[in-house]
N, C-alpha and C positions, 0 to 999 in steps of 0.2 A: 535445605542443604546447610550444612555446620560449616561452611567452608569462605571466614568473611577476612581469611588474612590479605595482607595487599606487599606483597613479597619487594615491588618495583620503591613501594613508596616513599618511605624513609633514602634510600638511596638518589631518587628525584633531588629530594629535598636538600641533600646535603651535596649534590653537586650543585644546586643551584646556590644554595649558601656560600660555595667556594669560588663559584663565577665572580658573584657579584662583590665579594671581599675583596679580590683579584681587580674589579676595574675601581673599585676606590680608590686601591693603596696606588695606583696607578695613576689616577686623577691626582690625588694628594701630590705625587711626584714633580708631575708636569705642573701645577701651579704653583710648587717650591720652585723647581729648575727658572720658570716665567719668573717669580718674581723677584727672584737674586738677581737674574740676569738685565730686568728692567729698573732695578730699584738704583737710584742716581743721588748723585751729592746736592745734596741743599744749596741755596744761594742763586745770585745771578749769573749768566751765561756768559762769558769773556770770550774772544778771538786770544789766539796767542799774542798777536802783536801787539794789543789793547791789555793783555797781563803787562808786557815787557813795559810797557810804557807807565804803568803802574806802577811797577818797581822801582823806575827809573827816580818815579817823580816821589818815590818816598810814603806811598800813601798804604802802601803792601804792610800788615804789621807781621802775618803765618801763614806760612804756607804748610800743603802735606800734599806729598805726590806719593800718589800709589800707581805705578806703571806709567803706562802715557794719560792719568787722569790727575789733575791739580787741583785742589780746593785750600780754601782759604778764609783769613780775616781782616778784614781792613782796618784801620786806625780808627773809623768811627766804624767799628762794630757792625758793618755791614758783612755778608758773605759772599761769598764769588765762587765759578768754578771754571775750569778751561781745561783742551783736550791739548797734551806735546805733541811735539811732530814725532813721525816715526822713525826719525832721523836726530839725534841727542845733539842740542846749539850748547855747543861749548861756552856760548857766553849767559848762561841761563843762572850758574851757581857764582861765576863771579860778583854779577849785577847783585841777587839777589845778597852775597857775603855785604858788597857794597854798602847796600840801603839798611844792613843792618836787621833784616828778616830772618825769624825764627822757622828755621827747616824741620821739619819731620818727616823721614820717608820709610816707606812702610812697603814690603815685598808683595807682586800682584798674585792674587788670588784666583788661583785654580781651582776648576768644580771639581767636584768629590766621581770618584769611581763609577759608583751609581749614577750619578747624573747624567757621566760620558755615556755609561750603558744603556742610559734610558732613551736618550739623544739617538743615538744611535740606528737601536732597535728597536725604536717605538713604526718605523712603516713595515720592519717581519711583523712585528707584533697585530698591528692592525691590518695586514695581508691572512695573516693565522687565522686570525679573529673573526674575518668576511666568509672565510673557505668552512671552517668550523661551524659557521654558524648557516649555509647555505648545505651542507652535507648534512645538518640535524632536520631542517628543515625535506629534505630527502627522506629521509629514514620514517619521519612521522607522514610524508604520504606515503610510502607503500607500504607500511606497517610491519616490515621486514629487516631495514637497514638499508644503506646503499649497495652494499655488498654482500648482504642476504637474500637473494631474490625467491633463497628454495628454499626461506624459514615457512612456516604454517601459520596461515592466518585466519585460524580458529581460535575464539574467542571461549573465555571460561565464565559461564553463566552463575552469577551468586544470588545470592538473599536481596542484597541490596538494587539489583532490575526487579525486583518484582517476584515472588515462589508464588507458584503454582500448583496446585492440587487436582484430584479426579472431582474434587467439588466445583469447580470453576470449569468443567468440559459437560455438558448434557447433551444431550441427543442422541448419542453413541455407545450407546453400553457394550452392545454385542463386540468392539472395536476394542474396547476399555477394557473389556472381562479379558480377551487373547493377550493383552501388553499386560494384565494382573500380577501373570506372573515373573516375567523380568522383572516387578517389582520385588516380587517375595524373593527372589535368587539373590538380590540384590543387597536385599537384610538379609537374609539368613540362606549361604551357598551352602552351607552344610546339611540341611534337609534336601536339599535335591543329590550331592555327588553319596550323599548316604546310600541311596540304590543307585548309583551307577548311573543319575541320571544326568544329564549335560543340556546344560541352557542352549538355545538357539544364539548365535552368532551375531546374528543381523535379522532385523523386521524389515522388511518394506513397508511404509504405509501409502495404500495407494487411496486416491479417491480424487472428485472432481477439485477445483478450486473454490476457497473459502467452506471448505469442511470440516476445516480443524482439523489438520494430518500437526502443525507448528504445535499447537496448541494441546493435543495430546501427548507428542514429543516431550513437551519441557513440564507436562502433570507428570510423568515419568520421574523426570529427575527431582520434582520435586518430593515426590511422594516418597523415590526409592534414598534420597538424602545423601547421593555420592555427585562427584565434580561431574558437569556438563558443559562439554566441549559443544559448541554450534559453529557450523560454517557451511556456506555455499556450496554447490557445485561448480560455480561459475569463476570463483578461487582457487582453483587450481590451475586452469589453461590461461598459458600466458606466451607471447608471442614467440619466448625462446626456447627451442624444444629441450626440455631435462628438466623446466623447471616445475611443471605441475609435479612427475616421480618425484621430485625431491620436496617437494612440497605434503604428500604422500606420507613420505618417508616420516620427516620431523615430525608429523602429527601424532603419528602411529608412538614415536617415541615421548614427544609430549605426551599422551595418555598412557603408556606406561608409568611412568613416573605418578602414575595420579591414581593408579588402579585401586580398587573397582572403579570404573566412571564409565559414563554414556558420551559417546561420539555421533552429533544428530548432523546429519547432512542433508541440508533440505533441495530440494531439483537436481536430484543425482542424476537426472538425464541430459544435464550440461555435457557431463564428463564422464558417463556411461552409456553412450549410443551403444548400436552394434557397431563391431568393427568391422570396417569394408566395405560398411553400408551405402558411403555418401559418394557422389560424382568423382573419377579418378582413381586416385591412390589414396583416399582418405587424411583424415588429419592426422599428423603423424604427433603430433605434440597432447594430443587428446588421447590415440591411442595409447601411447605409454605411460600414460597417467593412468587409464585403463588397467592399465598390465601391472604395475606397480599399486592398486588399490587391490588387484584379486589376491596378490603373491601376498600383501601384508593382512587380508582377512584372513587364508588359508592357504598359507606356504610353507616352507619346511620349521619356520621360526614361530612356535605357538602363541597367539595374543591372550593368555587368562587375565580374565577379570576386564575385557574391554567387550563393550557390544555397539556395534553398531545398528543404529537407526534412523532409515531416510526414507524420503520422503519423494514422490512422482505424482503427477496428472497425466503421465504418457507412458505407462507401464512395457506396452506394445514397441516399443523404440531401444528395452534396454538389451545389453548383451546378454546371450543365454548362460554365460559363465557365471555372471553376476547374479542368475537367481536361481543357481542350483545348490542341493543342500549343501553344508557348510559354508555358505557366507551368507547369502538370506535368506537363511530356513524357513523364515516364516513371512507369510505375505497377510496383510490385515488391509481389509477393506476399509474403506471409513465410508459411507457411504452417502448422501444426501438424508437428511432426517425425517421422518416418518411424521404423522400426525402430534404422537405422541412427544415425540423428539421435539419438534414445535415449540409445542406448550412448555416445554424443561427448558428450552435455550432460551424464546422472549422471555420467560421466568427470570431466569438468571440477571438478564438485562435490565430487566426492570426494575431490579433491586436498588438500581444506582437512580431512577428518574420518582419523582411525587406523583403517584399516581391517581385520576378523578377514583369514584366507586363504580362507573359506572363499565371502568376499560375490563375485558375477560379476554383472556390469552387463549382461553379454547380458541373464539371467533376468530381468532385473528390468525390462528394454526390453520383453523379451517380454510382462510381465503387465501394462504398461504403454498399451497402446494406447487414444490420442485425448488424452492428458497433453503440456500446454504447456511448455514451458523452464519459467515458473513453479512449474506443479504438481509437475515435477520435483527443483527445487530444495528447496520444500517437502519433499518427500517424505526427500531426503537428511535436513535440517535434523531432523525430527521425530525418523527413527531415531536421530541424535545426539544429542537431547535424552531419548530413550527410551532409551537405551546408559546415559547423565550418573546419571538416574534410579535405575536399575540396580546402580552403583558399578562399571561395565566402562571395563576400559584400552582396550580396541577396539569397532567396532561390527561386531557379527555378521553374517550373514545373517539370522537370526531377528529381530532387530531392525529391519530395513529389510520381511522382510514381514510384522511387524504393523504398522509404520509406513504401509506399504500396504495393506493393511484398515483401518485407521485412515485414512487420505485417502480411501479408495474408498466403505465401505461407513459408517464414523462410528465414534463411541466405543462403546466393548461398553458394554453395559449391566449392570453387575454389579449393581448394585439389585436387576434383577428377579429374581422369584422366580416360576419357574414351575413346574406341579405335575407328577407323574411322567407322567400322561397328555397331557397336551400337550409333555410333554417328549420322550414316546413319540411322539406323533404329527408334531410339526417333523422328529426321525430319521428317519422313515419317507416325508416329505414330501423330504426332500433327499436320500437313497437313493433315490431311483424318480426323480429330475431327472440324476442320476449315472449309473444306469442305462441308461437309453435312451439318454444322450450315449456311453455305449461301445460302447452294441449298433449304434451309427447310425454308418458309418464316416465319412459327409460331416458329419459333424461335427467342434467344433474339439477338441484333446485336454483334459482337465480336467487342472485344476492344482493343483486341493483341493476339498473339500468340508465344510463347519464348522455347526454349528449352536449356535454362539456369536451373541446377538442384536446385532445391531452397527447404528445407525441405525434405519432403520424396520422392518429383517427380522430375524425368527427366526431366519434362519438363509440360506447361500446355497451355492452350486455354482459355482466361477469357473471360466472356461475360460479356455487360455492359447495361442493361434493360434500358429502356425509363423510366420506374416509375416503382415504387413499388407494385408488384402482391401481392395479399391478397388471391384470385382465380385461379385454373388453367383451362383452359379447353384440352379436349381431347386432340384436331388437336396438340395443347402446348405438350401435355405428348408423343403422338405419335413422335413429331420431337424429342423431346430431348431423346427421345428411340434412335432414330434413329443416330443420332449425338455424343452419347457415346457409341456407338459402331462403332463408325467410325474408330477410334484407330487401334483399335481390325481387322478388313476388311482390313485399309489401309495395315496391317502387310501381309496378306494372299495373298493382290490380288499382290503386289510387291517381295515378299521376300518366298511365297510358303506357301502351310500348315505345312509343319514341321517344320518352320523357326518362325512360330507365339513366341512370346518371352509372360513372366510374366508380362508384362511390364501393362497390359490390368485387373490387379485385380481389381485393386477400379475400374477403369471402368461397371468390372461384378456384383461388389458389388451396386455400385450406380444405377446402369438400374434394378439388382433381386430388389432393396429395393422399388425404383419406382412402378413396373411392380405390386409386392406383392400388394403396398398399392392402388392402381388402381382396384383391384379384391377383396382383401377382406374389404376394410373400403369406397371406393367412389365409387362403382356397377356401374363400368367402362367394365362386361364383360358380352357379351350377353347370354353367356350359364346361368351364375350363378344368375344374375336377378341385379335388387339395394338393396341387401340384405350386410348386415354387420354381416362379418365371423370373426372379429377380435376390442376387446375389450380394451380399452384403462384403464388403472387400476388410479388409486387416485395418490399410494406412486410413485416418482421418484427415482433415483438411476443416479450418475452422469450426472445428468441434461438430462437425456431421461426417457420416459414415457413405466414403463412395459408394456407388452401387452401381451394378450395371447390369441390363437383360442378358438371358443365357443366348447360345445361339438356336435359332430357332425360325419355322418358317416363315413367309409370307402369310398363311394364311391363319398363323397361331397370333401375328403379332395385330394381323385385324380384327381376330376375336377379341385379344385383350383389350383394345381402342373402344372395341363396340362396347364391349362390356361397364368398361370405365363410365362410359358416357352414359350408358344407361342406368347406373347408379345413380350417377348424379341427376339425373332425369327423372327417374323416381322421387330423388327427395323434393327435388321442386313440383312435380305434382302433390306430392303429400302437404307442406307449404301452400302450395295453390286453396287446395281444401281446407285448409284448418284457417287459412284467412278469409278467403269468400264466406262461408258458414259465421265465422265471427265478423263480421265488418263490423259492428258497433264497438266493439271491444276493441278493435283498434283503432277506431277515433278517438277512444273513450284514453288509451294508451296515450297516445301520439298526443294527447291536448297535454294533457298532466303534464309533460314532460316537455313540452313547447312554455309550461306557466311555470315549473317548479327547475327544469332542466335534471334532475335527478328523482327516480322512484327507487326507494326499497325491494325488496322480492315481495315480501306481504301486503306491499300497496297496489303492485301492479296486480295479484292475485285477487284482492279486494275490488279493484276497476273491472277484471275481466267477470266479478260476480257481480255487477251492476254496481255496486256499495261505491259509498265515498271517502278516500282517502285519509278522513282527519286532520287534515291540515288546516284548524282555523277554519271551514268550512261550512259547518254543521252537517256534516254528514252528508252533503249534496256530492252530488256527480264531479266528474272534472271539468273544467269550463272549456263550452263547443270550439272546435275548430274553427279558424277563423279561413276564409274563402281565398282562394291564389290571388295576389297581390293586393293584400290589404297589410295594414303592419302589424306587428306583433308586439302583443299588450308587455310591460315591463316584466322582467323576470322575475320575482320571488325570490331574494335569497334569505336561506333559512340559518339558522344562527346556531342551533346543534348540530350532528350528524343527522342528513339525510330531512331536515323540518323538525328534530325532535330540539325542543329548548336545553340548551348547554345545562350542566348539574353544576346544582350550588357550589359556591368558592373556587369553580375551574377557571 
């Protein structure tokens, strides 16, 4: 944007200039008026009676009286001064004729005009001055005036916040390419109304949080190089009703005056619900704010050269006036980033961090999947501040994936103290979840396996997909049945049934919510048909989609139970088999990870082929398990990612 004038500035500057000349010449006043009024005759201090007898005795040689104030010089050249009474002693000027004393009197002196004025009006002055400066103080918090409350408090985005380009947004193109064109309108409106064509009004951009809906917004204006207005939703509703309309109002004319320019309004479902929607008679001060943004998109008075675009994460909430053509003609997805997206956003990011040789933004795209532009960025920043931490000139690999355990799973929990037996038993619980994900080939590959407590788990198994599934199929749901409930088995087939530990909730939680959604919404169960028992509702509620069974009989809803359950029954028998057939591979598992506390995917792969790990080893085995209640040899910590030694200069 070319647009770096500062309209307010110069006028800032020069009422401040004229303030503060104002309390000088002011100052200067009152310490002239002070010090005439204090400044006093030279000499010693006399009583009246102690002059008179002065006089009397001859010793007086000049006197000068100005008002009721007397000063003087004595015979030996000392000085004196004394105050008359307020009452004129007729015998003041014979005595003094008497003694022979040289009189000078001199008429008393009145303050000048000014000075009365100043005297005077110096507490209006300083009443003005309190009120003035308690009503500026007003104005600069609501950013309106005292007595503007329906000015617009949209803000005009320049060069100097920071320009932004479509080179600074990745991940988004398909998002990018639909806004291309309010670009090109923007520079050049004459190639589109050439055939009659007419820009869209208004975008919506919808998509989850930290997607970069802001961030695409303001490459817009920078790219298209006209004035951008930014403001809230949440800036218009205010507690008096008229003043969001009016607020409305001034904006809309504020962007006239600027046209062509972009008007971006981000959470426009502050002040664009439906109307009527909410308990009662609704908000009357939102609705007409409402009514007042449709009438100035598309009311009888045309806006050219203004377009609006804003921004939701709850599309589903807004009025349907508001997203019918002619005001926002066009709705653009922004959507979560893709594999590919990934790699383009940590890219971007990394451009600002030193990075080791050894970091690859593919892997980390990879273990990345359902992560926003924001969460990604995060993700960079952390490892850099864990690199900082550190005392490293570069940021490793190792550094980005605890940073990523660290965003995914929470802070380890070094506090805890856990005993060798449960420390046995977590091992044993994430070797038997490891397991069966490599005995199951429809499954995705494992990327590690740790039983460092991080967040709410003891320990976890992360897998790290080849791409991004959109689709599942069966054989897919079947192994991952089978593989979360490995846990659960590994407990049972080593440690007894009475010894199975809590340890296995979420586990039961994740396989019933699978199992459920397999039977009653993708007709994954031969008894029940491809019939959909279960209804997915409009409104959300913390970011999940109510649902609720259709109605339906007694005897349908204890098929679907039986069913559920025999899913999940399945995969724990399949589980059951892939760990009994393997038992050596899960002690072989469970040790490594009892010495090392974290395996790679190709370590544990290498254990379950008999092979040894490489870790400073020589190629031997992992070392045996050690027998229930014996302690547990020191840990191992390794100094790279994963046992692999850190790269030169990181």
């Amino acid at each position: 944007m070319n647009d770096d004038k500062q309209p307010d500035g110069g006028n800032n500057w020069m009422k401040n200039l004229v303030i503060w000349v104002g309390i000088l010449v002011a100052l200067a006043l009152v310490v002239s008026l002070i010090g005439e009024r204090t400044t006093a005759s030279p000499g010693k201090s006399l009583s009246y009676s102690a002059f008179l007898n002065q006089v009397k005795q001859g010793t007086v040689a000049k006197v000068e009286i100005a008002g009721t104030v007397v000063s003087g010089t004595m015979k030996d050249n000392s000085t004196f001064r004394s105050n008359l009474p307020a009452v004129v002693d007729p015998q003041l000027m014979p005595a003094l004729t008497a003694a022979n004393v040289d009189v000078v009197a001199k008429p008393e002196e009145s303050p000048s005009i000014w000075q009365y004025l100043l005297v005077q009006s110096l507490p209006f002055v300083l009443m003005l001055a309190i009120a003035f400066f308690v009503l500026r103080q007003m104005q600069k918090s609501s950013g309106s005036g005292a007595m503007g409350f329906g000015k617009s408090r949209a803000k005009m985005l320049t060069e100097k916040h920071g320009k932004i380009t479509f080179d600074d947004v990745a991940g988004i193109d398909e998002a990018r390419e639909e806004l291309q064109e309010i670009v090109e309108f923007l520079k050049d409106p004459t190639k589109f109304a050439r055939l009659g064509g007419k820009i869209p009004k208004g975008a919506l951009l919808v998509g989850s949080p930290g997607t970069g809906k802001t961030l695409l917004a303001r490459a817009i204006a920078g790219e298209a190089g006209v004035p951008f207005f930014t403001i809230s939703g949440s800036d218009f509703v205010e507690m008096f009703v008229g003043v969001g309309a009016s607020r409305v109002r001034d904006m809309f004319e504020q962007a006239k005056r600027s046209a062509p320019c972009i008007v971006f309004i981000d959470e426009i479902d502050a002040v664009g619900r439906h109307r009527g929607a909410g308990l009662g008679n609704g908000n009357d001060e939102r609705e007409q704010t409402l009514n007042q943004l449709l009438v100035e998109m598309d009311g009888f008075e045309a806006n050219e050269g203004i377009i609006i675009i804003a921004a939701t994460n709850r599309p589903d909430v807004l009025d349907p006036a508001l997203l019918r053509p002619g005001r926002f003609d066009r709705r653009v997805t922004v959507p979560l980033p893709d594999i590919e997206g990934r790699v383009q956003i940590l890219q971007v990011h990394m451009k600002k961090v030193p990075l080791a040789p050894d970091v690859d933004a593919r892997t980390l795209a990879r273990g990345t999947p359902g992560m926003s532009g924001a969460d990604l960025a995060n993700l960079v920043n952390e490892a850099a501040l864990m690199a900082a931490r550190l005392g490293k000139r570069l940021v490793a690999m190792a550094q980005f994936e605890l940073a990523k355990d660290r965003v995914i799973m929470g802070t380890e929990w070094k506090s805890l103290v856990m005993t060798p037996e449960e420390k046995r038993m977590t091992a044993y619980h994430e070797a038997g979840h490891a397991l069966v994900r490599i005995h199951e080939p429809a499954s995705d590959p494992i990327h590690k396996a740790t039983i460092i407590p991080r967040g709410g788990a003891l320990g976890m198994v992360v897998s790290m997909p080849e791409r991004d599934n959109y689709s599942y199929h069966r054989d897919k749901m079947y192994a991952d049945l089978a593989s979360v409930m490995g846990g659960r088995v590994a407990e049972e087939v080593i440690f007894g049934y009475d010894k199975v530990s809590s340890g296995a909730s979420g586990d039961i939680q994740q396989a019933t919510k699978l199992a459920r959604a397999m039977v009653m919404r993708w007709g994954m169960s031969d008894k029940l048909g491809p019939l959909e028992y279960e209804e997915q509702q409009g409104e959300t509620f913390l970011g999940y989609s109510q649902s609720q069974r259709h109605n339906m009989s007694n005897e349908t809803a204890l098929l679907i139970d039986s069913e559920i359950k025999r899913l999940i029954e399945d995969g724990h028998k399949r589980a059951t088999q892939v760990l009994t057939e393997n038992i050596d591979q899960l002690h072989a598992v469970a040790g490594a990870l009892l010495e090392y506390e974290t395996l790679t995917g190709d370590e544990i792969k290498r254990l379950a082929a008999g092979e040894g790990i490489g870790r400073d080893d020589g190629g031997a085995s992992a070392t045996p398990i050690p027998a229930a209640g014996t302690s547990i040899p020191k840990t191992k910590r390794p100094n790279g990612p994963f046992g692999n030694p850190a790269p030169a200069g990181a």
